[in-house]
matplotlib code that plots the C-alpha trace (Angstrom):
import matplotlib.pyplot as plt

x = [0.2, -2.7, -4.9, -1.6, -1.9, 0.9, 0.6, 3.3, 4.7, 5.4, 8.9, 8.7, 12.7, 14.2, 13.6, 10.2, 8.0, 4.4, 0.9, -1.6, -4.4, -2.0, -2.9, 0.4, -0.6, 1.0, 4.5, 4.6, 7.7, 8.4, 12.3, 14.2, 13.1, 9.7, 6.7, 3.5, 0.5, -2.4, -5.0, -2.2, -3.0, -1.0, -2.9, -0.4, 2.6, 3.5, 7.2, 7.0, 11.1, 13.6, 12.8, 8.9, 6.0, 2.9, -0.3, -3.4, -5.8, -4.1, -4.7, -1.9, -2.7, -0.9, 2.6, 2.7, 6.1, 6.8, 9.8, 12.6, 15.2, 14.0, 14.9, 17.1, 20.1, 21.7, 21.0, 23.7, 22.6, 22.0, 19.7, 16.2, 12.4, 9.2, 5.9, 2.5, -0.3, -3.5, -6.7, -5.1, -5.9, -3.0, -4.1, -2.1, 1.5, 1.6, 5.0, 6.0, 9.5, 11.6, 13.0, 16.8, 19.4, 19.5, 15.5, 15.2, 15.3, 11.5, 8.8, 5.4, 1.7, -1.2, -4.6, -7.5, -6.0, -6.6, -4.1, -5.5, -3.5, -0.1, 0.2, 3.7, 4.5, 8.3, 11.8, 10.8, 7.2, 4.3, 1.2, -2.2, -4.8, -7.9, -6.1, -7.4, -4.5, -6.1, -4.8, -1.4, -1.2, 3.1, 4.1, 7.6, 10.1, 9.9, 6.1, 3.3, 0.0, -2.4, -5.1, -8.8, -6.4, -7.9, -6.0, -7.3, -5.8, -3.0, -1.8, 1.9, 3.0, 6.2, 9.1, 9.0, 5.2, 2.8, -1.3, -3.3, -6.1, -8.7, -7.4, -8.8, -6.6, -8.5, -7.4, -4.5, -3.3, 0.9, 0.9, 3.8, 3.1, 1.9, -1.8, -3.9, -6.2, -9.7, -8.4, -9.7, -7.1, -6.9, -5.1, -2.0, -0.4, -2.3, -3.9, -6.3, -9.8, -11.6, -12.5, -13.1, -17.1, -17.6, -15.4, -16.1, -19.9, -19.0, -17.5, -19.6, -18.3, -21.2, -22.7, -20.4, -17.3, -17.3, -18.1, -14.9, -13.2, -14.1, -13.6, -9.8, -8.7, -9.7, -7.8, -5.2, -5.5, -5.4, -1.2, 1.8, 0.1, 2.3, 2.4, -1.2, -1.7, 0.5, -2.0, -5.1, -3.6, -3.6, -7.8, -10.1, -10.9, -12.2, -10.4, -10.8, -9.7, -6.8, -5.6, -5.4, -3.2, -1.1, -0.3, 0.6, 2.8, 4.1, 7.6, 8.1, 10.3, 7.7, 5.4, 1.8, -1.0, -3.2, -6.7, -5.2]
y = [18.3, 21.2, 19.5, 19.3, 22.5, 23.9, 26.9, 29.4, 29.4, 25.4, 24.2, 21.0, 19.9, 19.1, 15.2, 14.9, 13.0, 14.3, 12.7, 13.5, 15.7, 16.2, 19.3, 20.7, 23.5, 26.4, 26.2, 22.7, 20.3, 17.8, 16.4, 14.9, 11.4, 11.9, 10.4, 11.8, 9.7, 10.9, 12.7, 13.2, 16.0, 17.9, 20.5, 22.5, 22.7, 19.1, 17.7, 14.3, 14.3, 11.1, 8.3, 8.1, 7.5, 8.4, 6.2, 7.7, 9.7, 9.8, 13.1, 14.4, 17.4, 20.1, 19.8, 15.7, 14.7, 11.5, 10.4, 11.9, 10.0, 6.6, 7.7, 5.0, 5.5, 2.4, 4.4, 5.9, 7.6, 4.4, 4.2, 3.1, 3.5, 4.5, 3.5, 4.2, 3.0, 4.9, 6.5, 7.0, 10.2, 11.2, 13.7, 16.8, 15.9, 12.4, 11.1, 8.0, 7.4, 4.8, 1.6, 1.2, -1.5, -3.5, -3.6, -4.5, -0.9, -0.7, 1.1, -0.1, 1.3, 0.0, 1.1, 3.6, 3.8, 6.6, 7.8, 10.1, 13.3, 12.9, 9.3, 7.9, 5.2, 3.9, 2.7, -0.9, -1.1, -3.2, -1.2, -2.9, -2.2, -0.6, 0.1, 2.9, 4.5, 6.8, 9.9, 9.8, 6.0, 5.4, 2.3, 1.3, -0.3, -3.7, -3.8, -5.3, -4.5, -6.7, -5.7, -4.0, -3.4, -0.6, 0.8, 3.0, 6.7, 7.1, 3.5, 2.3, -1.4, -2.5, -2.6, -6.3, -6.8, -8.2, -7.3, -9.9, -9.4, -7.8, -7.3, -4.3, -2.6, 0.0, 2.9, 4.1, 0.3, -0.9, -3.9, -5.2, -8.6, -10.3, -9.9, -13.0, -12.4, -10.5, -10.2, -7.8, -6.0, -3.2, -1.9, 0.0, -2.9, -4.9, -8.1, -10.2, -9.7, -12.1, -11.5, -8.3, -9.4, -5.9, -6.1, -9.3, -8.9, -5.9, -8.3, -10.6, -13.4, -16.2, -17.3, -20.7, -19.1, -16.6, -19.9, -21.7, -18.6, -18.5, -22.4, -22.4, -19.0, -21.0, -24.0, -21.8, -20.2, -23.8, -24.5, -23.2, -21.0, -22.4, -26.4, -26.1, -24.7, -27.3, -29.9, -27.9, -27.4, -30.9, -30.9, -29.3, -26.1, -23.0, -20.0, -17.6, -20.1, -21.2, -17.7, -17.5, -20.6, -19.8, -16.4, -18.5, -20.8, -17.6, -16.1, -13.8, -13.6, -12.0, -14.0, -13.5, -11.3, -13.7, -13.2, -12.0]
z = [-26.1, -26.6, -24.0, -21.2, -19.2, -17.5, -14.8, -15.5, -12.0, -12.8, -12.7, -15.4, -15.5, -18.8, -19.6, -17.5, -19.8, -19.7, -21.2, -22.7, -20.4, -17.9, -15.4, -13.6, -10.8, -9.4, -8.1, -8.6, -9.4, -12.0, -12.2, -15.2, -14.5, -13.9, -15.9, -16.1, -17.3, -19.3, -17.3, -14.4, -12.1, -9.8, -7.8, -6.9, -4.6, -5.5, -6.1, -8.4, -8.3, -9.3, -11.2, -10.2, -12.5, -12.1, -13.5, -15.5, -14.3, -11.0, -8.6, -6.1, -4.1, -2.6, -0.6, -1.4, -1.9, -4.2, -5.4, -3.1, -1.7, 1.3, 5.1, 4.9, 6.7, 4.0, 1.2, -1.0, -4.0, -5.8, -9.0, -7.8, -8.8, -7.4, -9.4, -9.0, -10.8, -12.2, -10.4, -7.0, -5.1, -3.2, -0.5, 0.8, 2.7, 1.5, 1.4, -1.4, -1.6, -4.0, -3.2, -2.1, -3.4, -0.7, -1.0, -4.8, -6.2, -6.0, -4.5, -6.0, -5.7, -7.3, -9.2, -7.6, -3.9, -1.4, 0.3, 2.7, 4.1, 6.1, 4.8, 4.6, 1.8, 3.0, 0.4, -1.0, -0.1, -2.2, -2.2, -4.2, -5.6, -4.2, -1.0, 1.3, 4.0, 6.5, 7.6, 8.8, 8.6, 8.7, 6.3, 7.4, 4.8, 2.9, 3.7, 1.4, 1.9, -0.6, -2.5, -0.9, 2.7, 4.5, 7.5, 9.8, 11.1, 13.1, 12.6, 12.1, 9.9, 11.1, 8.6, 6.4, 7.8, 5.4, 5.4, 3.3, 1.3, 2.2, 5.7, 8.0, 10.4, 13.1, 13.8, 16.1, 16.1, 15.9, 13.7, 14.2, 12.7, 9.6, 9.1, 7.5, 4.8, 5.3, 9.1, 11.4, 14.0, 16.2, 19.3, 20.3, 20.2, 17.4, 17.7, 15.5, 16.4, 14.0, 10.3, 8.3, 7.7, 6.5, 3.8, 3.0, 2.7, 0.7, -1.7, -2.3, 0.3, 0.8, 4.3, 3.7, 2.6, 5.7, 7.8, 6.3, 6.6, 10.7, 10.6, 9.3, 11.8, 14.5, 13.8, 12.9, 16.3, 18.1, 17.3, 15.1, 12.4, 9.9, 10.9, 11.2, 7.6, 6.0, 8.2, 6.4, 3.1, 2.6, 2.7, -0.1, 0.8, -1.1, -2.9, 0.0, 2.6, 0.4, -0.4, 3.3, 3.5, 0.5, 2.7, 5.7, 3.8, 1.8, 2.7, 5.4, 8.5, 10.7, 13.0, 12.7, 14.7, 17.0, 19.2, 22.8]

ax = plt.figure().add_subplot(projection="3d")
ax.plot(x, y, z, "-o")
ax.set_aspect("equal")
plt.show()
């Protein structure tokens, strides 16, 4: 490992595995269990501790803590995971912790997320790709939050709450409700205020699939979120308005944001 440097003041535990390129800082901390991708870097002041690993080319910075035990009352020492994929930037005092039994074991992030300072990743959480967290965005336990999210500072997701797609959440909003796909919410307490069109235009979305899009959430909005998705599933509709279905119809015991 001649390309892996290591700053003297490093404490790398016996058993850590560590890649190729990897760049550990001062008075950092790697445990047993940890994994290291190639091209890994720790700043400095960072603890990667239990049975984490770390994707390629990822970037943590100072006084982030991944890997230490869920604030999860439930947990007892059990064996459990925390993994997190390549090209994320992990700002300073963000917190990622693994799953619990009860949970599945598993904490999972994706590819090339930002997780901007004071972020909090909770115990059993599924994270996606491309995924932005602003500052001091809270993520409860059990959560999934879909690929391209983007939630805004200051903002809490309920425990078991699922964002789709694509979804944007503004800032200082309480979602404590499933979010549909490319939806657009904000407030203190969160409620669906249309589609995301900027992400969507950033995407590529067509003038006729934004229009199905707007078509389908109003139906939606008009009875039972569920019954009426079964009603529209049954019709020929386009990917981005069937992903949106597929979500509805998907499992989840929360109810779902709506327009006040």
């Amino acid at each position: 490992m001649a390309d892996t440097l290591i700053h003297p003041s490093a404490i790398v535990e016996t058993g850590a595995k560590i890649g190729q390129g990897v760049r550990i800082g001062p008075f950092c901390l790697v445990g047993s269990q940890a994994h290291l991708g190639d091209g890994v870097e720790l700043k400095s002041h960072v603890v990667v501790t239990g049975d984490t690993s770390v994707g390629e080319d990822t970037v943590i910075y100072p006084f982030a803590s991944i890997g230490h035990d869920p604030q999860d009352l439930k947990f007892r020492g059990e064996h459990t995971r925390l993994q997190i994929g390549a090209r994320n930037r992990i700002r300073e005092y963000v917190t990622m912790q693994p799953g619990t039994e009860g949970g599945g074991g598993l904490t999972e992030v994706g590819d090339d997320g930002l997780f901007m300072a004071n972020c909090h990743v909770a115990h059993d959480c599924r994270i996606g790709n491309h995924v932005v967290l602003v500052n001091s965005v809270a993520v409860a336990g059990h959560c999934v939050v879909e690929d391209e999210v983007i939630i805004g500072g200051l903002s809490g997701i309920h425990q078991f709450v699922r964002l789709g797609r694509g979804a944007m959440i503004g800032a200082l909003s309480m979602v404590t409700a499933d979010v549909v796909p490319y939806g657009l919410v904000q407030g203190p307490r969160a409620h669906l205020d249309g589609l995301n069109l900027v992400g969507l235009k950033r995407r590529g979305a067509s003038r006729s699939e934004i229009a199905a899009l707007r078509s389908a959430l109003a139906k939606l909005h008009q009875g039972a979120f569920r019954d009426t998705a079964r009603d529209l599933a049954a019709d020929t509709n386009g990917p981005m308005v069937q992903e949106m279905l597929d979500f509805i119809l998907g499992p989840s015991d929360r109810s779902f944001l709506k327009p006040l």
